[in-house]
C-alpha positions in Angstrom: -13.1 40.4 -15.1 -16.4 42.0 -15.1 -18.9 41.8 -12.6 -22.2 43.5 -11.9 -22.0 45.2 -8.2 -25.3 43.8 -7.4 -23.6 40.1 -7.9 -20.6 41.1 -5.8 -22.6 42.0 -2.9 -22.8 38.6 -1.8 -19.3 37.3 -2.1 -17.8 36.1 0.9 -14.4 38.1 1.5 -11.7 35.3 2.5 -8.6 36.5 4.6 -5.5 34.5 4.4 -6.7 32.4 7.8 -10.2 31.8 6.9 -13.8 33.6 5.6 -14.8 37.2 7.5 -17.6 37.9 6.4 -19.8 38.6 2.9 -19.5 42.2 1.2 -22.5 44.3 2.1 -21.5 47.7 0.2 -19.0 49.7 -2.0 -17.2 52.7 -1.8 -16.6 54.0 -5.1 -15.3 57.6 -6.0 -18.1 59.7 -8.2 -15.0 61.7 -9.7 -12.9 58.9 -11.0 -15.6 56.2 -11.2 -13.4 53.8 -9.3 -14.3 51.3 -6.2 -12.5 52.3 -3.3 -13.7 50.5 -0.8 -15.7 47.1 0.4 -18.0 47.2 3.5 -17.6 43.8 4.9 -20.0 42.3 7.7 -18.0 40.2 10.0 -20.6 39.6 12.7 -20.5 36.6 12.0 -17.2 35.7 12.9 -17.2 38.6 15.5 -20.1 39.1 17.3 -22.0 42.7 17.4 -19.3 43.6 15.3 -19.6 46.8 13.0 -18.5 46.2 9.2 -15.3 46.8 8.5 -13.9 48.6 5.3 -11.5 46.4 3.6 -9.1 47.9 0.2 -8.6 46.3 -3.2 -5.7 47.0 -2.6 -5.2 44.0 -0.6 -6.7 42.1 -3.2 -5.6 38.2 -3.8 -7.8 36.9 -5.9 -11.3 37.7 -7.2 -13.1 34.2 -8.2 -16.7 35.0 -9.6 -17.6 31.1 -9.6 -16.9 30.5 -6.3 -18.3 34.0 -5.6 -15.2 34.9 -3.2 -12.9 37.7 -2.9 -9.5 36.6 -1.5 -7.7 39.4 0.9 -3.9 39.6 1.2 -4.7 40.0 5.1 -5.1 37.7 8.1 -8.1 38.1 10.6 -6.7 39.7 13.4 -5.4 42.0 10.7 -8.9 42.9 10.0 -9.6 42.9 13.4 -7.4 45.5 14.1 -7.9 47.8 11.9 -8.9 51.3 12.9 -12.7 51.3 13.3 -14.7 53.1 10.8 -18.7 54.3 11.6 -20.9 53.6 8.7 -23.2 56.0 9.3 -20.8 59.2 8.2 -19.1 60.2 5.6 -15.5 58.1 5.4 -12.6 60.8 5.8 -9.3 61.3 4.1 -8.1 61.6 7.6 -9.5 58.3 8.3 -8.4 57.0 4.7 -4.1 57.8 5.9 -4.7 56.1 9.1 -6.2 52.9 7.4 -3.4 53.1 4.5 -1.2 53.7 7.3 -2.5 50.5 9.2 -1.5 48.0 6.6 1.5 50.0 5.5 0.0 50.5 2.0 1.2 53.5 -0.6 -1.8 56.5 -0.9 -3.7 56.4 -4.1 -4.2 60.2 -4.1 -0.7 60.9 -4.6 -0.8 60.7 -8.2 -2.6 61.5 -11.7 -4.3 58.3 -12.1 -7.3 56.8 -10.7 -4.4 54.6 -8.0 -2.1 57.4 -8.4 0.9 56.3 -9.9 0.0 52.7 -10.7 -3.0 51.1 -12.8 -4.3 48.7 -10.2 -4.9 49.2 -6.5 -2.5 45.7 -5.4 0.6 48.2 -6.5 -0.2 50.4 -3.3 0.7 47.1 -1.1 3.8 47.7 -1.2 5.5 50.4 0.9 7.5 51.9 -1.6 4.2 53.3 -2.9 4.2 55.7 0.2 5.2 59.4 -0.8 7.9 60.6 1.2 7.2 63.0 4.2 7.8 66.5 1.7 6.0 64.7 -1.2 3.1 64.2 1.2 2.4 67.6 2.5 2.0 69.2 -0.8 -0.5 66.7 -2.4 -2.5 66.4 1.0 -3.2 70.4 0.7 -5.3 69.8 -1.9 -6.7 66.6 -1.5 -8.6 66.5 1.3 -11.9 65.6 0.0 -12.1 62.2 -1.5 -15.4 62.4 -2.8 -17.2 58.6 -1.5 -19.9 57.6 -2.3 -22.0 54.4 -1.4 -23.4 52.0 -4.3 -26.2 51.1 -2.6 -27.3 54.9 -2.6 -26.7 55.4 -6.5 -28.5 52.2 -7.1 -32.1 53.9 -8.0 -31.6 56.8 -8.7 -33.4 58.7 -11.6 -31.8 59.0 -15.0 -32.8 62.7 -16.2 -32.0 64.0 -20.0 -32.8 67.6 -19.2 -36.9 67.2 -17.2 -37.2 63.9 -19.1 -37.0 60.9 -17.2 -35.8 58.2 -19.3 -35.0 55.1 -16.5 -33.2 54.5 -13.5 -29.6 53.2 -12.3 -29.9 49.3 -11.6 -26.6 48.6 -11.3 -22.8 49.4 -11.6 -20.1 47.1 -13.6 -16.9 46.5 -11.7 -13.6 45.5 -13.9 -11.8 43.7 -10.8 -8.4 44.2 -13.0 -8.3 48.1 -11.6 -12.0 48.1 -9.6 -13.2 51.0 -12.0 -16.9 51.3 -13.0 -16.6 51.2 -17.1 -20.4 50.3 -17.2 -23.2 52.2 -15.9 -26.4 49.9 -16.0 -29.9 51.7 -16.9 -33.2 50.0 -16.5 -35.1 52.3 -19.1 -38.9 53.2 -19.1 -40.9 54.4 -21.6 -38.5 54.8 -24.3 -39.0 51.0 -25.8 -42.1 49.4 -26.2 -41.1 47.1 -23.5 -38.7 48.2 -20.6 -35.2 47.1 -21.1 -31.7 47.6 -18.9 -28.9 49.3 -21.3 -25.3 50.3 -20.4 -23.8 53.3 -21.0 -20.4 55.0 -19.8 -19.3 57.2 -16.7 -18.5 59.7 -19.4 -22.4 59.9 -20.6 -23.0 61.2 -17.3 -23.0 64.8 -16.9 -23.5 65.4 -12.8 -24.7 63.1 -9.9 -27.7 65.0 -8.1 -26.8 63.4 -4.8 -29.7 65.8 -2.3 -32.2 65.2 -5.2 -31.7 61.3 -5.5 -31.2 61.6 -9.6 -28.3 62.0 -11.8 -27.9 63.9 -15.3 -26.7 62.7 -18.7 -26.4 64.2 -22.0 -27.8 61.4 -23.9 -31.6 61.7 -25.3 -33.9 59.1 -25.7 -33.1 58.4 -29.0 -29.4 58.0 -27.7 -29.9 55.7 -24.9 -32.3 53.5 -27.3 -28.9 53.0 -29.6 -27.1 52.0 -26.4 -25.7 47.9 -25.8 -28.2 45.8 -24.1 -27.7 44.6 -20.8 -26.5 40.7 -21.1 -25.0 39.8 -17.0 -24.6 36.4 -18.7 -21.9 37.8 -21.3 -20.2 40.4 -19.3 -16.8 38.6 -20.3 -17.1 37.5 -23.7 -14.9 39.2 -25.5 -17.8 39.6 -28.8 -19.8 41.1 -26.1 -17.1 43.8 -25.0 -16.4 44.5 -28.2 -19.6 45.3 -29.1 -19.9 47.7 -25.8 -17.1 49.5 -26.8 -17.7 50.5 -29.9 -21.5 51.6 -29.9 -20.3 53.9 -25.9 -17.3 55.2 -28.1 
């Protein structure tokens, strides 16, 4: 299922015992273009409460009608959980103790985006966890997990070499794996009247994250042969289709 981030924001996040709170940011991973993380605020349900970060791979269910995200976690589960302050960088030390929290296998353990497995809900189980020799040798050179918020990316200027061709509006979540196949542009000056286009992760060529921008090595005559933007068709199949053959 594909869903624009901007959309997602307002889901309400649903533990097993009742609603938390409504998703207020993403944590996504700028090497592997993969959503790591939800910021949920639950002051709703907890007074003066700071968000919490919550895991995909506690995922249930993921219902864009209703616009709810179900959690394989009760409430005092979340309310438990090791606090996190969302005003600095999120930790691979704090990362172990969260996995460690809900007993959940490491994603950074293994060559794929959820290390071993395709989708994050693999990691609930415990057998996921790399044993204690297994452990030490990946952590050694994994301690930087490279997170990054959405809601920073989102605006930031789309540069072909000193040409500005348009900005990032949005980010495309595939809730089967919670990686970014779609990278939303809202163009300007390249079409006679401002459109948004998607293009791929792969068409970027660095993230300028202390100049606010972000570098791809498509031209203006490339980006103008890129999909439109439909939200409305995101999962029709015609529509994907399409996508992936003109980003191929």
């Amino acid at each position: 299922m594909y869903a624009g981030l901007r959309e997602v924001k307002r889901f309400t996040i649903a533990a097993t015992d009742g609603d938390i709170g409504a998703s207020q940011d993403f944590l996504f991973d700028d090497r592997a273009w993969t959503v790591r993380y939800m910021y949920v605020d639950t002051h709703r349900w907890i007074p003066l409460s700071p968000k919490v970060l919550i895991s995909p791979v506690s995922l249930l269910d993921f219902d864009i009608e209703q616009e709810k995200i179900s959690v394989a976690l009760s409430k005092q589960q979340v309310k438990d959980s090791p606090s996190v302050d969302e005003h600095k960088p999120v930790s691979r030390e704090y990362e172990e103790l969260l996995f460690r929290h809900f007993g959940y296998g490491y994603y950074w353990t293994g060559p794929g985006a959820w290390g071993e497995f395709a989708n994050p809900t693999a990691l609930a189980k415990k057998q996921g966890m790399p044993d204690i020799e297994t452990l030490g040798q990946v952590e050694e050179g994994t301690s930087a997990n490279h997170l990054r918020s959405i809601d920073e990316i989102q605006g930031y200027d789309l540069h072909y070499y000193d040409q500005a061709l348009g900005r990032v509006y949005d980010l495309v979540l595939d809730s089967e794996n919670w990686e970014i196949p779609l990278i939303v542009i809202e163009t300007h000056g390249i079409f006679s009247d401002d459109k948004k286009v998607v293009m791929a992760p792969k068409h970027i060529n660095e993230i300028n994250w202390l100049g606010h921008n972000i570098a791809s090595h498509l031209s203006a005559e490339n980006l103008k042969l890129c999909p439109e933007y439909k939200p409305e068709l995101l999962n029709d199949k015609s529509y994907q289709q399409d996508i992936q053959k003109l980003l191929m």
